[in-house]
ChimeraX commands (.cxc) that place a marker at each C-alpha (Angstrom):
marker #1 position 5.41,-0.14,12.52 radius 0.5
marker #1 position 2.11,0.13,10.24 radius 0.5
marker #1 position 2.49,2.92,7.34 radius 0.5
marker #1 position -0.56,4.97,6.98 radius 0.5
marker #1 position -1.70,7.17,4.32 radius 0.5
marker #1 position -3.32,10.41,4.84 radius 0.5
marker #1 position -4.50,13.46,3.17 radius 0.5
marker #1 position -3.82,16.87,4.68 radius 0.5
marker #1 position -6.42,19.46,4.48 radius 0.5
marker #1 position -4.10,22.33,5.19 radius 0.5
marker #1 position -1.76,22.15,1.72 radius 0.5
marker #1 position -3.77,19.15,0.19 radius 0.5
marker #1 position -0.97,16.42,-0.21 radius 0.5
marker #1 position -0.69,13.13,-0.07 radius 0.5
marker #1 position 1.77,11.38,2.11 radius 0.5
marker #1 position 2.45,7.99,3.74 radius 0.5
marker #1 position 3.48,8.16,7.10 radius 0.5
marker #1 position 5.24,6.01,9.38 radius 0.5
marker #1 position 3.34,5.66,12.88 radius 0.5
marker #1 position 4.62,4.43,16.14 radius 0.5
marker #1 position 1.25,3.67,17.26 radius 0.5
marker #1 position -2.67,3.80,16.50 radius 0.5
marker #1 position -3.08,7.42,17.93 radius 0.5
marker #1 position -1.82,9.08,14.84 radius 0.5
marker #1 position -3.60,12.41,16.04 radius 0.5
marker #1 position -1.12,15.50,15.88 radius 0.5
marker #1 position 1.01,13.71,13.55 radius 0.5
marker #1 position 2.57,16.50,10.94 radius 0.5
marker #1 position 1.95,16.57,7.92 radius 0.5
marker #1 position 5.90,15.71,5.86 radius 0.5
marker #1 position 5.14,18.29,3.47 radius 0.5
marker #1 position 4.12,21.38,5.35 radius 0.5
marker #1 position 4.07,20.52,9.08 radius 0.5
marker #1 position 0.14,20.97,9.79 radius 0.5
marker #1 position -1.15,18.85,11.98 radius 0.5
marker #1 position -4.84,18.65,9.77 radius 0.5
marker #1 position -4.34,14.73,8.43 radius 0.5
marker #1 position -7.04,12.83,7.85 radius 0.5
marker #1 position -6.48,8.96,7.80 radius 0.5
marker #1 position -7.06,7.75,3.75 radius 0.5
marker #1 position -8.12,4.06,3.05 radius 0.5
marker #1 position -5.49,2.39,1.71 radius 0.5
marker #1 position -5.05,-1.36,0.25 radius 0.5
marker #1 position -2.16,-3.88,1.17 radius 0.5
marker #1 position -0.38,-6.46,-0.31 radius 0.5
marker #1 position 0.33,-9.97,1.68 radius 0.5
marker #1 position 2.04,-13.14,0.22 radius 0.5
marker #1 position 1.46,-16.43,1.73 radius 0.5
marker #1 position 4.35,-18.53,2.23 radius 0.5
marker #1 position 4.52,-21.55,-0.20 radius 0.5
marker #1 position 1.76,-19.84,-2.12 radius 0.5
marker #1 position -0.14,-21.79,-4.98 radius 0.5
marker #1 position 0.76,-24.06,-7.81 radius 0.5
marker #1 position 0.37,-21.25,-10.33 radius 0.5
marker #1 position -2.13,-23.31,-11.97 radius 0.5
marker #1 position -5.36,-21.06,-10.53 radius 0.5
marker #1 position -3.42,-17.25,-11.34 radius 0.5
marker #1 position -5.09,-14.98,-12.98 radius 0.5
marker #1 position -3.22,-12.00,-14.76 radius 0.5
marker #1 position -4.74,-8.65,-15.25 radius 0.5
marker #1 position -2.91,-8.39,-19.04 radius 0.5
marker #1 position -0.49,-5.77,-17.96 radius 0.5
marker #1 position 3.10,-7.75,-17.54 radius 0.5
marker #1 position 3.95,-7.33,-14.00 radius 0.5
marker #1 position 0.85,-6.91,-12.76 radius 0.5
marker #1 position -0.27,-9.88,-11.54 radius 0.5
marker #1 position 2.69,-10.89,-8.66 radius 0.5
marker #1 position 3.19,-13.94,-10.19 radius 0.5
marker #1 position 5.71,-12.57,-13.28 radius 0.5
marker #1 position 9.10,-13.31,-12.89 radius 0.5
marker #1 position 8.06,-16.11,-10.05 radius 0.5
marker #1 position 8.86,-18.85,-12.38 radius 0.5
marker #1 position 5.17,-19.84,-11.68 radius 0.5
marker #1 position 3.08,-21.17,-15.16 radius 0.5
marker #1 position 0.26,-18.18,-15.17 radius 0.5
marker #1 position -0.92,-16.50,-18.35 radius 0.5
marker #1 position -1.96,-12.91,-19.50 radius 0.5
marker link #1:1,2 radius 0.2
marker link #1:2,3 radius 0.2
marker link #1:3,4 radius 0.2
marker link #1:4,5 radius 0.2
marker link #1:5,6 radius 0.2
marker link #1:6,7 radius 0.2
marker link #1:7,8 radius 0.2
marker link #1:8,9 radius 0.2
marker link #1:9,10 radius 0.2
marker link #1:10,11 radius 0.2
marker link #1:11,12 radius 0.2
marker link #1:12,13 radius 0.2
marker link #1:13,14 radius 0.2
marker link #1:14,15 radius 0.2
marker link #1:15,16 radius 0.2
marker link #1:16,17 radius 0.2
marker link #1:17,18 radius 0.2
marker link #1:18,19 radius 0.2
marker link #1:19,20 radius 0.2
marker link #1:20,21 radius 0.2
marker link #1:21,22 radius 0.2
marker link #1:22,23 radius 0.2
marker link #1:23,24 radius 0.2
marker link #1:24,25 radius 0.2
marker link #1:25,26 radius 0.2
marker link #1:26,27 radius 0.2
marker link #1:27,28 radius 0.2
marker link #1:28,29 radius 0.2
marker link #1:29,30 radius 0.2
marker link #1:30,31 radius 0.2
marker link #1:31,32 radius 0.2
marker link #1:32,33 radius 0.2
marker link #1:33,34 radius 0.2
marker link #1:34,35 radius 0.2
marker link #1:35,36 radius 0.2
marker link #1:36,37 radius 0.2
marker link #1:37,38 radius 0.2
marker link #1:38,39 radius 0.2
marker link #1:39,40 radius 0.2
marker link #1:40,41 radius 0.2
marker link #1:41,42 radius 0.2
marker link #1:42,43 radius 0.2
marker link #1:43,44 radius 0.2
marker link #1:44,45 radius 0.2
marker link #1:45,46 radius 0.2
marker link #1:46,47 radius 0.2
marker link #1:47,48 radius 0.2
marker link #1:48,49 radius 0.2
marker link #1:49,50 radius 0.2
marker link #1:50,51 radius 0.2
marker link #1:51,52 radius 0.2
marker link #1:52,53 radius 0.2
marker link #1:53,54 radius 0.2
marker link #1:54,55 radius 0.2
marker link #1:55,56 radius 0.2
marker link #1:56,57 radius 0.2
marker link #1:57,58 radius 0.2
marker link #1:58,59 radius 0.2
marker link #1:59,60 radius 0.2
marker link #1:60,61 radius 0.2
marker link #1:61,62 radius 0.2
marker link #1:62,63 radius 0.2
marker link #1:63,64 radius 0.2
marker link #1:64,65 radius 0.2
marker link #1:65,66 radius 0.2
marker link #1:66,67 radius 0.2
marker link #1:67,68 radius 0.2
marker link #1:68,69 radius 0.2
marker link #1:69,70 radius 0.2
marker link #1:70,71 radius 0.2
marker link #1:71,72 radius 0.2
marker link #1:72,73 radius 0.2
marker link #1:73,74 radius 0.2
marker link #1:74,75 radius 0.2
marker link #1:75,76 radius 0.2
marker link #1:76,77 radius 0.2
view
């Protein structure tokens, strides 16, 4: 079941939502029940299984950051 962010123009919150299906339309807002959501663009995050040899990771600098700290993968910062 995908997890969608959206915006709601009634209170202006934020708020992922959990969706049973594509046809999120009427789908109340958690924080004050309208029904005005408009679908955000969000990112996502995927891992492939067996993943690399660590020896082409690239860090950002900030510990934690990267997905491959605390892996026991050789990367650098």
């Amino acid at each position: 079941m995908p997890i969608y962010e959206f915006h709601c123009d009634a209170c202006g919150a934020d708020s992922e939502v959990l969706v049973r299906s594509s046809d999120w339309t009427g789908t109340p807002c958690p924080k004050c029940g309208s029904s005005r959501l408009a679908k955000k663009f969000s990112t996502f995050a995927a891992s492939v299984a067996g993943g690399s040899s660590g020896s082409d990771a690239t860090c950002s600098g900030t510990p934690s950051s990267c997905g491959m700290c605390g892996t026991g993968k050789p990367h650098s910062h």
